[in-house]
C-alpha positions in Angstrom: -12.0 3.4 -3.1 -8.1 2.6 -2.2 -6.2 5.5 -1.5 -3.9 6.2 -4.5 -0.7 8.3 -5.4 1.3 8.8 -8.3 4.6 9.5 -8.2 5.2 11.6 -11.6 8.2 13.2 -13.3 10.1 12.9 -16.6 12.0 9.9 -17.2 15.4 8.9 -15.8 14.3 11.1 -12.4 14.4 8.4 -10.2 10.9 7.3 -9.8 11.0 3.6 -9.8 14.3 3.9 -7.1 12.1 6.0 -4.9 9.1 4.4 -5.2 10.5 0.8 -4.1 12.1 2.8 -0.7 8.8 4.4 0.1 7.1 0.7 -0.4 9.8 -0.8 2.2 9.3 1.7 4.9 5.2 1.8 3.7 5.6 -1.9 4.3 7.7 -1.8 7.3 4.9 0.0 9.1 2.1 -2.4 8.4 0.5 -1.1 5.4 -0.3 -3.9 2.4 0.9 -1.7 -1.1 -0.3 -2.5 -4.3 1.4 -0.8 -7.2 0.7 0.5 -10.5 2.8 1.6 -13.7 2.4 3.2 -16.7 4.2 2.3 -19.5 4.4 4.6 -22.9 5.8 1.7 -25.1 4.5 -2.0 -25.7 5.9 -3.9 -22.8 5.9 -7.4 -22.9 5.5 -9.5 -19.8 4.8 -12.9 -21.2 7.9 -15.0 -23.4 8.1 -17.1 -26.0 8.5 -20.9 -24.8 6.1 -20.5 -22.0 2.4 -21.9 -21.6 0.8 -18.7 -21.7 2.6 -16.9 -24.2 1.1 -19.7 -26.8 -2.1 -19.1 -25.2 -2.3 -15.8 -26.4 -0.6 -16.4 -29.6 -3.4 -18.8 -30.3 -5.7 -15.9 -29.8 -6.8 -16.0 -26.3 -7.8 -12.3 -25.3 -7.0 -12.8 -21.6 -4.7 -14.9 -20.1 -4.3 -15.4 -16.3 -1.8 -17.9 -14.4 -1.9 -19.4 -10.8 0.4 -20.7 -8.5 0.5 -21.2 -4.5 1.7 -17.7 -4.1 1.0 -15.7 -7.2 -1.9 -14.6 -9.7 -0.9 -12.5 -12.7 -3.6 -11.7 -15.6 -2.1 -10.4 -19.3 -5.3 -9.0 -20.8 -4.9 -7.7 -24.7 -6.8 -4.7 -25.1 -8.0 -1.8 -28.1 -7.4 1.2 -25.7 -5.8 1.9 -22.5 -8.2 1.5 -19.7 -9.5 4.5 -17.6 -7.1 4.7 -14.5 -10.1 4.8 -12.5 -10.7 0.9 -13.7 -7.4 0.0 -13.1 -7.6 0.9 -9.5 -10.6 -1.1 -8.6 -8.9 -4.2 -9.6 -6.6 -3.8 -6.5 -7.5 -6.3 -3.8 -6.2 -6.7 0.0 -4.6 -3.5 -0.3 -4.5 -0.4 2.1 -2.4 2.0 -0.2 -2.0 2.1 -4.0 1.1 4.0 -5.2 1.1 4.5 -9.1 4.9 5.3 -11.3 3.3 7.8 -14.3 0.2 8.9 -15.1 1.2 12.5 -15.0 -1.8 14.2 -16.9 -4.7 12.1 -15.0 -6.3 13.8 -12.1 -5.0 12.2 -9.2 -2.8 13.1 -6.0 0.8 12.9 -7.3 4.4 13.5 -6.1 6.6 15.2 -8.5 9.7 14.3 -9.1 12.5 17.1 -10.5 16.1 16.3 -11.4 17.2 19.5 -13.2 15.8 23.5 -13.8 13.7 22.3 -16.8 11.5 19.8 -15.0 10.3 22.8 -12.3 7.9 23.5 -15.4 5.6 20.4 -15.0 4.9 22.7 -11.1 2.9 24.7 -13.3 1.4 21.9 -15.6 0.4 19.0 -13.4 -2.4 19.4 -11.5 -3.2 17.6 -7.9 0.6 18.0 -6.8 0.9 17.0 -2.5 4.9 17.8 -2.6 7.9 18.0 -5.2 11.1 15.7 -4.2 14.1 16.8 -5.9 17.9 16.4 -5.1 19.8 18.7 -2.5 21.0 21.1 -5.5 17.5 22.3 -6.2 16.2 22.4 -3.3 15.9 26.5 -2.5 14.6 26.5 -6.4 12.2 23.6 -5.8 10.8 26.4 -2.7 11.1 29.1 -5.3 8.7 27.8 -7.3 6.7 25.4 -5.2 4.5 26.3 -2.1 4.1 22.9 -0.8 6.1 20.3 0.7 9.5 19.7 -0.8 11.6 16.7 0.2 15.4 15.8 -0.7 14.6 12.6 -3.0 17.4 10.7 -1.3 15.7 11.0 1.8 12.9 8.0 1.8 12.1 7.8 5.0 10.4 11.6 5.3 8.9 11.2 2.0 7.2 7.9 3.5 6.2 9.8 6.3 4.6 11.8 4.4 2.6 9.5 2.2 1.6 7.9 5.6 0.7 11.1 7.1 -1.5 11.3 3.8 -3.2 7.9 3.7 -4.1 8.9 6.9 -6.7 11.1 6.3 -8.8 8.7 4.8 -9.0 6.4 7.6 -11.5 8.3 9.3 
């Protein structure tokens, strides 16, 4: 099994921002990074006027296009699929780092933008470390025990995933 880590925390905290700085130092440091979201509303990745959008709307279940460099699949489905499933569908990759997926039971990072967030410490389950910004850091170590990291600082909070993927390559 790929490592995986989500990073977790309630909207607007910065997630996606942080995530996409951890991938470029990840990156920078040799490790292939696959990536996995979690989306609470229909998304929609496929447009009307293109070859696979009337594929589907002609009732095609799956859909998957190919060029040189790229392979994408848009699969319709009854029910979200077990994370578990999603992750073995990863290829080629040393390190999968998941946005969401809060109330699974998997390794996460926390993120925490204001006093009200510091409750999800005590909800979540299978926290490694809590990033927050510089004004709660003393209350992130009030109420955490763990590793806590200034969000705006990538580069330790990198390190630290590294540090992590690490222990499985034994």
């Amino acid at each position: 099994m790929i490592p995986s880590i989500a990073f977790v925390g309630y909207k607007k905290t910065g997630k996606t921002t942080l995530i996409c700085k951890v991938i470029e130092v990840l990156g920078s440091k040799g490790l292939r990074i696959g990536a996995l979201k979690h989306d609470g509303h229909e998304f929609e990745m496929d447009h009307v006027g293109t070859d696979t959008y009337d594929f589907r709307e002609a009732g095609a279940k799956s859909v998957m296009i190919q060029s040189a460099r790229q392979v994408a699949m848009i699969e319709k489905v009854d029910s979200p699929a077990p994370v578990s499933e999603l992750l073995q569908r990863f290829r080629d990759v040393d390190l999968i780092i998941m946005e969401g997926f809060k109330r699974e039971s998997i390794p996460k990072i926390l993120l925490i933008k204001d006093e009200q967030h510091f409750e999800l410490i005590h909800k979540l389950e299978h926290i490694q470390a809590v990033c927050t910004n510089p004004s709660f850091l003393t209350s992130a170590t009030d109420h955490w025990n763990g590793p806590v990291f200034d969000w705006s600082d990538a580069s330790s909070i990198a390190e630290f995933v590294y540090q992590w993927w690490m222990k499985f390559q034994s």
